[in-house]
C-alpha positions in Angstrom: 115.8 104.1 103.3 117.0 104.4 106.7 113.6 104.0 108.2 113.4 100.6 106.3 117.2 99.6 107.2 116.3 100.4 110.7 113.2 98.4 111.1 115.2 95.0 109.9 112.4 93.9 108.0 112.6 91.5 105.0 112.3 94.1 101.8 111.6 93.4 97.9 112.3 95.7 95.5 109.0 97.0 93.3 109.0 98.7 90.3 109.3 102.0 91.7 112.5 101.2 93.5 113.5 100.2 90.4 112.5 103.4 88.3 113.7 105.8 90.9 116.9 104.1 91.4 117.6 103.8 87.4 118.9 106.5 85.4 116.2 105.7 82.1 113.5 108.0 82.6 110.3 106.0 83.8 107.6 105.0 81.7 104.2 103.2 81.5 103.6 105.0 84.5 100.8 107.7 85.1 101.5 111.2 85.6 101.6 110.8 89.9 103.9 107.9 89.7 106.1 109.6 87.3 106.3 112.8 89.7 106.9 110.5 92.4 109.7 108.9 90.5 111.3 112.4 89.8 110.9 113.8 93.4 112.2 110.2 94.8 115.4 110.0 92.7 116.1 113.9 94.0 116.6 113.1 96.7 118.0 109.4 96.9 122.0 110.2 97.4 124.0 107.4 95.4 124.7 105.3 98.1 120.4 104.7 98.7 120.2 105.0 94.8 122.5 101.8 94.9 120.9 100.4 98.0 117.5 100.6 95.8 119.4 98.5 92.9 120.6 96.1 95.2 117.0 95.2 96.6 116.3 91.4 96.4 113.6 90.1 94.1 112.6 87.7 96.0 113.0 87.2 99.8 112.2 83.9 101.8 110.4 84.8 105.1 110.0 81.4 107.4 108.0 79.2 105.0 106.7 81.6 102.6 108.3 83.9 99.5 107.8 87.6 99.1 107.7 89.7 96.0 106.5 92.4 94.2 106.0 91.1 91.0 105.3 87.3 90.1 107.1 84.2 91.8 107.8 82.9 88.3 109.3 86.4 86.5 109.5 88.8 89.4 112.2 90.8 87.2 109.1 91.4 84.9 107.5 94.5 85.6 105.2 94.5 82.7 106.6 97.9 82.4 109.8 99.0 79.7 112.9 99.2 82.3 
């Protein structure tokens, strides 16, 4: 998180963000991406945990949009936050 603050770079949040920085445990992930999940929110302290949760869906850069997701349901993970 520092790293990325640090760089000033525009940043979406993706659906790991989003798993590591909620408190549900993840699911519809496979078995690395769950242990990534685990090890990530170890060692996130609340104030990155919340900096994860705060991450824009969506982020304008000049004349284009970035996600993760879709431009039309970006919140929509496909997954079961």
């Amino acid at each position: 998180m520092e790293v990325v603050r640090e760089l000033d770079c525009p940043v979406v949040k993706g659906n790991h963000d989003e798993a590591a920085s909620r408190l549900a445990p993840p699911c519809d992930f496979n078995e690395i991406a769950e242990r990534a999940i685990a090890w990530t929110r170890d060692r996130l302290a609340d104030q990155e945990r919340n900096g994860c949760c705060a991450l824009p869906l969506q982020s304008r850069v000049h004349d284009f949009t970035i996600v993760h997701a879709t431009l039309d349901t970006p919140e929509q993970w496909g997954l079961c936050f």
